[in-house]
Rosetta silent file (secondary structure, phi, psi, omega in degrees, C-alpha in Angstrom):
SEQUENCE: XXXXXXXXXXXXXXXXXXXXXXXXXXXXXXXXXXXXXXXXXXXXXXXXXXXXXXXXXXXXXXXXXXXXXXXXXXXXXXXXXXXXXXXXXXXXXXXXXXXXXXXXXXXXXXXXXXXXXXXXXXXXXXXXXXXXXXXXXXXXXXXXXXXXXXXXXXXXXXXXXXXXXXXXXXXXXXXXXXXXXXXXXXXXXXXXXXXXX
SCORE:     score description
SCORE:     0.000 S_00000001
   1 L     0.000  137.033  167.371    8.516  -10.308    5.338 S_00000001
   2 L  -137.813  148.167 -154.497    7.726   -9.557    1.871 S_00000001
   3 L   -90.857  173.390  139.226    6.049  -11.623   -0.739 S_00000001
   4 L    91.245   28.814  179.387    7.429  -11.848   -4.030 S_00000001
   5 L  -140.544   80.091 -163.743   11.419  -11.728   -2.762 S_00000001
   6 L   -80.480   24.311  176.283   12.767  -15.740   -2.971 S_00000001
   7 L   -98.578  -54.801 -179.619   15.929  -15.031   -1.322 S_00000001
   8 L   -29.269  118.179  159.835   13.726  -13.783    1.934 S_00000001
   9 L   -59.206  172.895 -156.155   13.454  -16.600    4.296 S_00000001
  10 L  -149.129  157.661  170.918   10.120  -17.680    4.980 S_00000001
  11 L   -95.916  142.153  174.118    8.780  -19.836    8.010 S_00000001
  12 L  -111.526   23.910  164.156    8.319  -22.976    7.173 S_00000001
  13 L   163.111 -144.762 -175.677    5.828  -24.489    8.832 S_00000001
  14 E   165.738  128.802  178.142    4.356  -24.520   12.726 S_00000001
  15 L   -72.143   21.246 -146.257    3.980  -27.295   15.225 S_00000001
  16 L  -106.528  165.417  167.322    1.309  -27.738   18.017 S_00000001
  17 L   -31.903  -59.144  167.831   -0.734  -29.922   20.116 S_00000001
  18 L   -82.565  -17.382 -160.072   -3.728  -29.814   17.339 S_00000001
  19 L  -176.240  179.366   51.034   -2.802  -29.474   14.185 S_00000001
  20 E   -25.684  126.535  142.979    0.319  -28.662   12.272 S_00000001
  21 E   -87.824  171.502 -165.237    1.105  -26.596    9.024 S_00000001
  22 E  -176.966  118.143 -173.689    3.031  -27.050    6.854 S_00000001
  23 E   -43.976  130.123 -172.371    3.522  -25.799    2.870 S_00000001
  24 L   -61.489  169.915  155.919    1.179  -28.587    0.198 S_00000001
  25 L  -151.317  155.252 -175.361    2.750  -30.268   -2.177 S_00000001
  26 H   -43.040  -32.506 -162.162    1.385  -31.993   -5.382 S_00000001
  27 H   -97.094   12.463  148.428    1.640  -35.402   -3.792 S_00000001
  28 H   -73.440   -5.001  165.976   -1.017  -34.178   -1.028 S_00000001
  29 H   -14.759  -87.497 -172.803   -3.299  -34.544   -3.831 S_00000001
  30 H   -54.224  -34.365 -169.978   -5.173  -37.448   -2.689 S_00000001
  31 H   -80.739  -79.199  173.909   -5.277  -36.617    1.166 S_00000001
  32 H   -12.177  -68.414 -169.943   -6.285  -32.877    0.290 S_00000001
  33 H   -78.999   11.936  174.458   -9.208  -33.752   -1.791 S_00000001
  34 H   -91.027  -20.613 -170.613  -10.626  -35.900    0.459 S_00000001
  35 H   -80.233  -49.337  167.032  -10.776  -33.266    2.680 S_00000001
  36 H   -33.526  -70.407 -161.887  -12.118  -30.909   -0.163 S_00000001
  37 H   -59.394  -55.809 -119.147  -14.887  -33.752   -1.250 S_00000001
  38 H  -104.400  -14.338  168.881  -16.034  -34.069    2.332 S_00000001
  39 L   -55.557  -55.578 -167.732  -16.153  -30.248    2.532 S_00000001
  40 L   -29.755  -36.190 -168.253  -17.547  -29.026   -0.646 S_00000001
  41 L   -75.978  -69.414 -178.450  -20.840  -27.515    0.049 S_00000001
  42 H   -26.949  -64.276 -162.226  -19.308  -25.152    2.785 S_00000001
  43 H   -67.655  -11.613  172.991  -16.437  -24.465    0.238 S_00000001
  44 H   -58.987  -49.685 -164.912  -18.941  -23.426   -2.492 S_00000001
  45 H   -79.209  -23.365 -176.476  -20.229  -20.439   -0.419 S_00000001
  46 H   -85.541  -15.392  172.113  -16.541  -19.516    0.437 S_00000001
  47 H   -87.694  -21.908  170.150  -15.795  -19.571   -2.920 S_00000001
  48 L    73.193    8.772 -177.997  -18.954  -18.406   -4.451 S_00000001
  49 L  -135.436 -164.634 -162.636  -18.648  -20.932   -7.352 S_00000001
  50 L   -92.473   26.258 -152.747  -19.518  -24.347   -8.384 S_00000001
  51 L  -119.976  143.251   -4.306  -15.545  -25.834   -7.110 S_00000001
  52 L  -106.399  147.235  170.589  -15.134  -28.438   -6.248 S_00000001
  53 L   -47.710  153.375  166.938  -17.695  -30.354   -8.422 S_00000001
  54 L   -69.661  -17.688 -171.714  -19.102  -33.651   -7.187 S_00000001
  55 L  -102.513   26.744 -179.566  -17.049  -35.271  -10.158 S_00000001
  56 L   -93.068  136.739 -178.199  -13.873  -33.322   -9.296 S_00000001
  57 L   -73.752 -174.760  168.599  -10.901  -35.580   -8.863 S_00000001
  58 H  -104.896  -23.526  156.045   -7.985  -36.399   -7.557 S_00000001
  59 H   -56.506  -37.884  166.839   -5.835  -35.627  -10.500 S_00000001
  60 H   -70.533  -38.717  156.889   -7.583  -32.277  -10.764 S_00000001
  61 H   -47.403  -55.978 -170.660   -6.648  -31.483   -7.218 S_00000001
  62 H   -61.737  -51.563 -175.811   -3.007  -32.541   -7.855 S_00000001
  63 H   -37.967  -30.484  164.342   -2.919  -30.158  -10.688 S_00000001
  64 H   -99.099  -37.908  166.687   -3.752  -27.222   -8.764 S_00000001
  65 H   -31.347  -43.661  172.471   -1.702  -28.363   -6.076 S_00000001
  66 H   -60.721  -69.712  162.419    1.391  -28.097   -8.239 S_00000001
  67 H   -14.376  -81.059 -168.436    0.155  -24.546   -9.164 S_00000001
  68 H   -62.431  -23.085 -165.136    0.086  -23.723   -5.673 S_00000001
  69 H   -83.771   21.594  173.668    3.139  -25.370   -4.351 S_00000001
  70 H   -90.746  -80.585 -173.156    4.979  -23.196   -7.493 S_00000001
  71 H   -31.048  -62.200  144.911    3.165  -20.392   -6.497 S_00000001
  72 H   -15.760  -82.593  166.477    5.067  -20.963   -2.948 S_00000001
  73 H   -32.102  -59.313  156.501    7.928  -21.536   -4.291 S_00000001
  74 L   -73.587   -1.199  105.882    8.492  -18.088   -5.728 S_00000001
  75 L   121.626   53.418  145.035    6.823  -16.271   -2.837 S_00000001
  76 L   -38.308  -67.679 -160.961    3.650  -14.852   -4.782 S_00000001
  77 L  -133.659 -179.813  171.073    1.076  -16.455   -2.506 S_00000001
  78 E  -119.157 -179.387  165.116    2.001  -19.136    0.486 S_00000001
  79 E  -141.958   88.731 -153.357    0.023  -22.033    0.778 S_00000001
  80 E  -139.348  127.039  140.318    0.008  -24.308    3.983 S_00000001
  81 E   -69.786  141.027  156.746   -2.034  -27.513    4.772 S_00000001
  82 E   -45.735   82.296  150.451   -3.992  -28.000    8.008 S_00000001
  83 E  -150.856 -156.209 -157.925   -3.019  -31.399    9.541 S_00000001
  84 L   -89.976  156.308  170.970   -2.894  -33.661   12.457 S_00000001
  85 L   -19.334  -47.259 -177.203   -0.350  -33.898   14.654 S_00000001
  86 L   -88.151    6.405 -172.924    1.294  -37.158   13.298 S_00000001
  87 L    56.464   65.321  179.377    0.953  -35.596    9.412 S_00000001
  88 L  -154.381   -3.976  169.332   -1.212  -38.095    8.312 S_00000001
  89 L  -142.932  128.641  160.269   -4.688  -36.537    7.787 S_00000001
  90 E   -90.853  153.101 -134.799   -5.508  -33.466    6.371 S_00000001
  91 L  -132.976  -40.250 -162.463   -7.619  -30.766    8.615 S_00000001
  92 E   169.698 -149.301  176.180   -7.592  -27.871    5.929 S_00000001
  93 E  -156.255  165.862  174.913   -5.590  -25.013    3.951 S_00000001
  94 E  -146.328  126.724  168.052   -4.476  -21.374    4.882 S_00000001
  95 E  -126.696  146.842 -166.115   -3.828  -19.207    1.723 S_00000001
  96 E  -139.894  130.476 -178.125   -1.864  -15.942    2.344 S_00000001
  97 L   -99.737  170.776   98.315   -1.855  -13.125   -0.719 S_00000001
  98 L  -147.396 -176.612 -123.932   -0.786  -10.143   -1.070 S_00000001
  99 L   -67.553  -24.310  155.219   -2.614   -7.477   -1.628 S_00000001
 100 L   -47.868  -14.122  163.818   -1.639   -7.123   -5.204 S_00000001
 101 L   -32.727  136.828  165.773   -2.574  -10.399   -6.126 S_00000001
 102 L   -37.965  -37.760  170.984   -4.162  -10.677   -9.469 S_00000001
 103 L   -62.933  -57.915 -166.479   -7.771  -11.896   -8.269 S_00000001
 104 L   -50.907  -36.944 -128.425   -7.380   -9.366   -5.584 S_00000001
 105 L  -117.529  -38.521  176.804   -5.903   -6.215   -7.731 S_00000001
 106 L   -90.989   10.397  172.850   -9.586   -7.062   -9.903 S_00000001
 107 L   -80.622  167.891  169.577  -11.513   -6.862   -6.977 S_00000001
 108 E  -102.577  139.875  167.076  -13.530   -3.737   -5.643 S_00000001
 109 E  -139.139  153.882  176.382  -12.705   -3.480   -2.085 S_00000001
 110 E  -122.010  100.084  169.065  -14.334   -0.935   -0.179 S_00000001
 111 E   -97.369  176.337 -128.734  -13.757    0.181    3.238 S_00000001
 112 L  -106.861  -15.686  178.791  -15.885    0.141    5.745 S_00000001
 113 L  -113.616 -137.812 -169.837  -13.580    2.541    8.229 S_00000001
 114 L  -117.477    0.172  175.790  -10.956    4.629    7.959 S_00000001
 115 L   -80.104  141.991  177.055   -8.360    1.718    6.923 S_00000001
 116 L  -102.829  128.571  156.669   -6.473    1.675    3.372 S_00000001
 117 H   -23.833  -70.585  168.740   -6.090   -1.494    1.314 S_00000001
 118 H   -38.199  -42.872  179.918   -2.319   -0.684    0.754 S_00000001
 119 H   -73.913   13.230  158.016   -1.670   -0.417    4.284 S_00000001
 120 L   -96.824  158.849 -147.819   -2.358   -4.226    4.590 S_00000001
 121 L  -112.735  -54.582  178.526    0.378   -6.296    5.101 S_00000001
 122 E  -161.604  145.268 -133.045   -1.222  -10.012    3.975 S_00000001
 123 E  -131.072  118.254  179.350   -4.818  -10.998    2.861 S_00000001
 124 E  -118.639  144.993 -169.677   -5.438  -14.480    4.761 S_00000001
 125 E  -148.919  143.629 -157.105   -8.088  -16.731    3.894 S_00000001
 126 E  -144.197  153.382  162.030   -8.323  -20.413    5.779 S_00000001
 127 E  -132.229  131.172 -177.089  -10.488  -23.771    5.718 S_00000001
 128 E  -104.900  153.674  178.748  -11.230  -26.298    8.378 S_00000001
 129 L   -93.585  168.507 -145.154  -12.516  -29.426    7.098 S_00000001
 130 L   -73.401  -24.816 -174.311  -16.238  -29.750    7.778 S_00000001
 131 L   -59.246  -41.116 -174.572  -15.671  -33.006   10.481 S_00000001
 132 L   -48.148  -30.765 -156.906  -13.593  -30.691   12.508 S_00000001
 133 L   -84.524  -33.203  165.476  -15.842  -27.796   13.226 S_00000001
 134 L   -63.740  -24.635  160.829  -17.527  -28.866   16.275 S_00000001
 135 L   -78.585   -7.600  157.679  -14.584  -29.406   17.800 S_00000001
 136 L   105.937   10.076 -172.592  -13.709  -25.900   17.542 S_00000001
 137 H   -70.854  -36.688  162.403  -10.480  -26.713   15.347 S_00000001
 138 H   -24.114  -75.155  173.988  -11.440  -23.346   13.238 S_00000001
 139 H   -59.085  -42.550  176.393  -11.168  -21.139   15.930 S_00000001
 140 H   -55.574  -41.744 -163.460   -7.904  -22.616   17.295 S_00000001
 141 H   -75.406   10.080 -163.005   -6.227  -22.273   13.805 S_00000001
 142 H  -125.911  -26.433  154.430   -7.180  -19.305   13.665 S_00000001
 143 H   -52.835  -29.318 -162.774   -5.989  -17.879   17.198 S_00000001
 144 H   -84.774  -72.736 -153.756   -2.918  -19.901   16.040 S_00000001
 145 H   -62.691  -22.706 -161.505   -2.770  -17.762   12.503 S_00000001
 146 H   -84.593  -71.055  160.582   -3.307  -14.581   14.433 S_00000001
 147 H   -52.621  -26.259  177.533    0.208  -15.042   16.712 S_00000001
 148 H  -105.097  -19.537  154.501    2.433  -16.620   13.635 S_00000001
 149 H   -60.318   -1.709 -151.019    1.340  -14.100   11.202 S_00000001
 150 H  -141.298  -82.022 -169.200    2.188  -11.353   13.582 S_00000001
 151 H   -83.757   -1.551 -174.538    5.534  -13.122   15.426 S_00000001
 152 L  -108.082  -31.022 -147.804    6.868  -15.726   13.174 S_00000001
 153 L  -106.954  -47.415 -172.572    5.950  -13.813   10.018 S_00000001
 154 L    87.598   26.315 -171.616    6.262   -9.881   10.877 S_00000001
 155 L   -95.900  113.418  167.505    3.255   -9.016    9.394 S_00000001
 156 L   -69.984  -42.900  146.758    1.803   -6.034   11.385 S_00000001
 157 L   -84.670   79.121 -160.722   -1.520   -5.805    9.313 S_00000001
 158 E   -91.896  150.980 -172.775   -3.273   -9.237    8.844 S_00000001
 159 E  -131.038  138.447  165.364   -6.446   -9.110    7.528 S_00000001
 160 E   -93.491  155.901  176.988   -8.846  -12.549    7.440 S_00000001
 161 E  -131.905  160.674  179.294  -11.662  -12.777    4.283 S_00000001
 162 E  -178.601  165.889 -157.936  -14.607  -15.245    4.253 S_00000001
 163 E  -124.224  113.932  155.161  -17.652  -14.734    2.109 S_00000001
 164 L    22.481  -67.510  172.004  -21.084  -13.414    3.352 S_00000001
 165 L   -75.232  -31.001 -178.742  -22.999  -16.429    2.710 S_00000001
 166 L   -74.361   73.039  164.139  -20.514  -18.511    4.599 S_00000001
 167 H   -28.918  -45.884 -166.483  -22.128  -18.140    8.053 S_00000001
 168 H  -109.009   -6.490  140.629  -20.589  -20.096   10.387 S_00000001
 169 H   -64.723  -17.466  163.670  -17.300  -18.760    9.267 S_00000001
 170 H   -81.214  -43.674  165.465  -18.783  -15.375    9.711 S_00000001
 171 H   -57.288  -28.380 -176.313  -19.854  -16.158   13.202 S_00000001
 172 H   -50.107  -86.262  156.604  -16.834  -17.396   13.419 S_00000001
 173 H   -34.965  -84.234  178.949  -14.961  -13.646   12.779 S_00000001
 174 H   -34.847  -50.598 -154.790  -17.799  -11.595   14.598 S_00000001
 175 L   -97.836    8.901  142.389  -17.045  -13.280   17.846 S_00000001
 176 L  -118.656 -112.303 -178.617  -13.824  -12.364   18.257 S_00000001
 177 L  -117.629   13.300  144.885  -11.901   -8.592   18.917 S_00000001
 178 L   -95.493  157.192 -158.515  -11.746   -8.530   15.075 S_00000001
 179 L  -140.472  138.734 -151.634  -13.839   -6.114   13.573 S_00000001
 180 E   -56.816  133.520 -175.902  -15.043   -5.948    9.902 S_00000001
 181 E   -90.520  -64.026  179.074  -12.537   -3.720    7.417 S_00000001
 182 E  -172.546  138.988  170.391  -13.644   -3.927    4.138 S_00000001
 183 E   -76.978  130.813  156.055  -16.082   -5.515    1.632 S_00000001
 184 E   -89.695  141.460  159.462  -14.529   -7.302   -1.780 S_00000001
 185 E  -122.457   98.564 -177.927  -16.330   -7.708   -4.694 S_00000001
 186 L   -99.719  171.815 -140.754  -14.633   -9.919   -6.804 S_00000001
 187 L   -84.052  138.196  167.421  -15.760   -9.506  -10.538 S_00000001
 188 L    79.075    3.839 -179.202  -18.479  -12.584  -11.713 S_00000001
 189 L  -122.045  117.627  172.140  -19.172  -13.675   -7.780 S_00000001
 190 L   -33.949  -52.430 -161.352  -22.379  -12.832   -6.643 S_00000001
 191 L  -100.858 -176.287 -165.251  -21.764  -12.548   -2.820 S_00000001
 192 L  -127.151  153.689 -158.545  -19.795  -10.221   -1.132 S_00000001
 193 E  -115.469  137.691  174.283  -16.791  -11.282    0.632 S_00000001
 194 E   -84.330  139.290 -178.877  -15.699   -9.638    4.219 S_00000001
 195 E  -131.722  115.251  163.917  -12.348   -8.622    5.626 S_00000001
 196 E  -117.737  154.488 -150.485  -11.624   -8.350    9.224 S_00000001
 197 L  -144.582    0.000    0.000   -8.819   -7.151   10.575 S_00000001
């Protein structure tokens, strides 16, 4: 698979016991940000900024939702919501890059081994919604992301990112047989964001 070729089939979604994905769309707006709102603090430190606001909406959420499901659509970046089994609550997002992304391509990345930036295959970066995490739904999506990025997708070098201050997503990382990659620094964000691979 390769991004940024819209002939290329694509998988289009994944099925399980826990959860489902599945690509957003604009009209997940409302369901999304509730997930966002209930979220938010966690998502500051992965984001390193002030989003989402306490007064951020549901219109402002559809707005970047259209973005991303565009973004999709031409096979830039992917985008897939997190939800439950019956599709009726959302659980989270998975965002998939690659490494040329624009954000990414203004980043510093450093590595921390003997691995090259170029030699990654897709830059993955995931959210569980905050109700979720005791039950351990993080690590399953993410055991989950690790086999369909690798046999449904054909990406031999997946790399995950999560940001420094975000702890229990860093604990998260550390504790399994991935092992830290490279540091990002993207330009104006204080903390430094990790990549294990």
């Amino acid at each position: 698979m390769s991004f940024r070729d819209p002939v290329e089939p694509v998988p289009v979604g994944l099925g399980g016991d826990r959860f489902l994905l599945r690509p957003i769309r604009a009209d997940d707006a409302a369901d999304d940000h509730a997930a966002v709102m209930e979220t938010r603090e966690l998502l500051r430190l992965w984001e390193q900024s002030e989003w989402p606001a306490d007064d951020f909406t549901v219109e402002a959420n559809r707005a970047d939702l259209v973005g991303l499901q565009q973004r999709h659509a031409e096979h830039r970046a992917f985008t897939f919501t997190v939800r439950d089994p019956d599709d009726t609550l959302c659980l989270g997002c998975v965002y998939l890059f690659p490494t040329s992304a624009t954000f990414l391509a203004k980043s510093a990345v450093t590595p921390v081994g003997n691995d090259a930036w170029e030699d990654v295959d897709v830059v993955s970066y995931f959210w569980v919604r905050q109700s979720q995490l005791e039950a351990g739904l993080d690590r399953a999506l993410l055991d989950t992301l690790r086999s369909w990025l690798r046999d449904d997708w054909g990406f031999e070098r997946v790399v995950f990112v999560t940001n420094e201050q975000f702890a229990q997503q860093v604990g998260l990382l550390e504790a399994t047989d991935l092992t830290l990659r490279f540091e990002l620094r993207e330009p104006g964000k204080p903390g430094m964001y990790l990549v294990f691979g």
